[in-house]
C-alpha positions as CSV (number, residue, x, y, z in Angstrom):
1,X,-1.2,-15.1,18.5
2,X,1.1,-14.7,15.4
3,X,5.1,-14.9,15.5
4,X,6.8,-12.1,16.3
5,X,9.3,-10.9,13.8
6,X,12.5,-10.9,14.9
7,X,13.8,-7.4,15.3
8,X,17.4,-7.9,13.5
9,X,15.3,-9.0,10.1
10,X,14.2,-5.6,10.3
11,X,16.0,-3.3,7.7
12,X,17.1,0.1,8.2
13,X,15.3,2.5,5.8
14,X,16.6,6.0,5.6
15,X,13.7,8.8,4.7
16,X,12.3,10.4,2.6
17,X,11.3,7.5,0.4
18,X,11.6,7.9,-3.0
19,X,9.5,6.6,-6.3
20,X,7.8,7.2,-9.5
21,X,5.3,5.6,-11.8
22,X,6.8,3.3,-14.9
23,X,7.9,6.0,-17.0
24,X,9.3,8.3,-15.0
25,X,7.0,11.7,-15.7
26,X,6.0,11.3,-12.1
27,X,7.9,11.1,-9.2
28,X,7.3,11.9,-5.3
29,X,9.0,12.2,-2.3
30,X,7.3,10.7,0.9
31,X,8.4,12.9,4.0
32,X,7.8,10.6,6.5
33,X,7.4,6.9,7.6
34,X,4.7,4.8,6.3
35,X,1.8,4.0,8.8
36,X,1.4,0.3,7.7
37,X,1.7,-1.8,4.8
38,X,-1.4,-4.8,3.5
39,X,-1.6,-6.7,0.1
40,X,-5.0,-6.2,-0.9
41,X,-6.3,-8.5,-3.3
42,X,-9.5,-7.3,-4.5
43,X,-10.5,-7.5,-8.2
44,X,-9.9,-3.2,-8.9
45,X,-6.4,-4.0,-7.0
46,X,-5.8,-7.3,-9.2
47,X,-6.5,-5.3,-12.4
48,X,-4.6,-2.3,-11.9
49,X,-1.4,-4.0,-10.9
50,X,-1.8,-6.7,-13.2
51,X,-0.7,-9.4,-10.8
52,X,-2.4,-11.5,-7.8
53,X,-2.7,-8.3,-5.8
54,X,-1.6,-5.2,-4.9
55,X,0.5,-3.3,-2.1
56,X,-0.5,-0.7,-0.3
57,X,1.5,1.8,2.4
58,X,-0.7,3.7,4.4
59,X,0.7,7.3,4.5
60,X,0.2,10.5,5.4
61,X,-1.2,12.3,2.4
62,X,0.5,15.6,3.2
63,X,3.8,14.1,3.7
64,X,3.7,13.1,0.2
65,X,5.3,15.3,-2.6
66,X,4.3,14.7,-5.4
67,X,6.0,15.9,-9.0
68,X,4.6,16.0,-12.4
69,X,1.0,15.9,-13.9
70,X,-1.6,13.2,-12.5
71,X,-4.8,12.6,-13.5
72,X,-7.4,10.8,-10.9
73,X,-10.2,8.8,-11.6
74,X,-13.2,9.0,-8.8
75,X,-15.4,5.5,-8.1
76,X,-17.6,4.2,-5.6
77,X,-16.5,1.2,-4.0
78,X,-17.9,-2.1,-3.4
79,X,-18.9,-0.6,0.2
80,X,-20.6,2.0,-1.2
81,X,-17.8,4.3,-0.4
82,X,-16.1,6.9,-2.4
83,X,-12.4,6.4,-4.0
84,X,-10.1,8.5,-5.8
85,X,-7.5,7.0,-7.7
86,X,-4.0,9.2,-8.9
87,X,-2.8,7.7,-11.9
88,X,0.2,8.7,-14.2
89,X,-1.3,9.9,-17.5
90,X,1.8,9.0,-19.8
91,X,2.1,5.2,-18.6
92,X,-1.2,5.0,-16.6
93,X,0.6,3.7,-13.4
94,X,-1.6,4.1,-10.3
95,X,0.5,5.8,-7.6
96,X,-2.0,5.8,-4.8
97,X,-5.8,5.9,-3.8
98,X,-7.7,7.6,-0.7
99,X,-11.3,8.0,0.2
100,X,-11.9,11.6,-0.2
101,X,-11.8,14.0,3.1
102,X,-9.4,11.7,4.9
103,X,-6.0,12.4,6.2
104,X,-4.2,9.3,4.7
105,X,-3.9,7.7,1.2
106,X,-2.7,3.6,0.2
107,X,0.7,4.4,-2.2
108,X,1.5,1.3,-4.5
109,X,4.3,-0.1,-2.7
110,X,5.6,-1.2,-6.3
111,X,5.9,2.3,-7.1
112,X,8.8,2.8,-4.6
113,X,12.5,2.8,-5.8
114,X,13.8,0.8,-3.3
115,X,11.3,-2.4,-2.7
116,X,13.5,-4.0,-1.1
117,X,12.0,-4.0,2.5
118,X,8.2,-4.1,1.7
119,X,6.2,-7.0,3.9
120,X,2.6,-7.0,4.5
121,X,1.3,-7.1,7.6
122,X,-2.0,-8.5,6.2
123,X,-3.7,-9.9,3.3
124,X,-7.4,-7.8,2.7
125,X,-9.9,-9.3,0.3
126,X,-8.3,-12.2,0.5
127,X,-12.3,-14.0,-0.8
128,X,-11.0,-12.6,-4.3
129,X,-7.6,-14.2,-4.2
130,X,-6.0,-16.5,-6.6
131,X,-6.8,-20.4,-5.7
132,X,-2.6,-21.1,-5.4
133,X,-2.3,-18.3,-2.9
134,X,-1.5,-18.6,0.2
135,X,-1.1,-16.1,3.2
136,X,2.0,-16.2,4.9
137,X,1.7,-17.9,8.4
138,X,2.5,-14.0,10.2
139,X,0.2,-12.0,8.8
140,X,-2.9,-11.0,9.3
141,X,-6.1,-12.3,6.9
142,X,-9.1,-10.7,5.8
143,X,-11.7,-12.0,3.6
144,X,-13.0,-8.6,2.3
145,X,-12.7,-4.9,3.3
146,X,-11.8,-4.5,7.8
147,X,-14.4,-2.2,9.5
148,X,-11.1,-0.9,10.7
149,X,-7.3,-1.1,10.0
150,X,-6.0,-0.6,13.4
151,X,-5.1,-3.9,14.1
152,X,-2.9,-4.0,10.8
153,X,-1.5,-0.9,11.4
154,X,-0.4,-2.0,14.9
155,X,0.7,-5.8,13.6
156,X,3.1,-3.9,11.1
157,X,4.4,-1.7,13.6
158,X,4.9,-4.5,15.8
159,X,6.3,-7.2,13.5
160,X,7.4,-6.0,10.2
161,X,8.4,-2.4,9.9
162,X,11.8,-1.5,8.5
163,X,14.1,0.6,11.7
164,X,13.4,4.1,9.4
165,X,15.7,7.0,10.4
């Protein structure tokens, strides 16, 4: 069993969130509260954020708002699944990814302009992290891709989502 979080860490984060990519030509407005958030540290993640690993919120893709031109880039995955990628064309700043057909999408949780509250629930991929890292004692670990990402979604909800209202 993992430590609870207790509930007076917990920010309070007003909605709708607020971000953009680096340069500014895209912003978006997310309606709603995130589902979960997980640092994913596979290699695609590594390069595209240029660091040890990336953030992702699950969200509700039609709760997010999205201004300006994007341009997406389609990929299989190393499952064998589909990905679609929404990048910023001006600065090339991913915004968020989402398997095609479904109902939610991962937004780059360095994308938002208020970071301030972000902590993963769990670390995915974690076979491609860096040899220094190490997961944080409360979170969840996975050493590639979860058949499912209930549990994480329910450990964030649980233990380390902001209060939003």
């Amino acid at each position: 069993m993992l430590p609870e979080t207790p509930d007076s860490s917990r920010p309070d984060v007003s909605l709708p969130l607020q971000g953009g990519c680096a340069c500014g030509a895209v912003r978006y407005t997310l309606k709603s509260a995130p589902v979960a958030l997980f640092a994913c540290h596979c290699t695609l993640c590594q390069r595209q954020s240029g660091s040890a690993f990336g953030q992702s919120l699950r969200v509700r893709r039609a709760d997010l708002d999205i201004q300006g031109e994007t341009v997406t880039l389609r990929r299989e995955t190393e499952r064998g699944t589909r990905s679609e990628s929404v990048f910023c064309p001006g600065c090339g700043g991913r915004l968020y990814n989402m398997r095609p057909g479904t109902d939610f999408c991962h937004l780059r949780g360095g994308t938002l302009d208020d970071t301030s509250w972000l902590r993963p629930a769990a670390h995915i991929w974690t076979r491609h992290a860096q040899p220094w890292f190490t997961p944080p004692a409360d979170t969840l670990v996975e050493t590639g891709q979860p058949a499912s990402l209930d549990a994480i979604v329910q450990h964030w909800q649980d233990t380390k989502a902001p209060r939003f209202r």
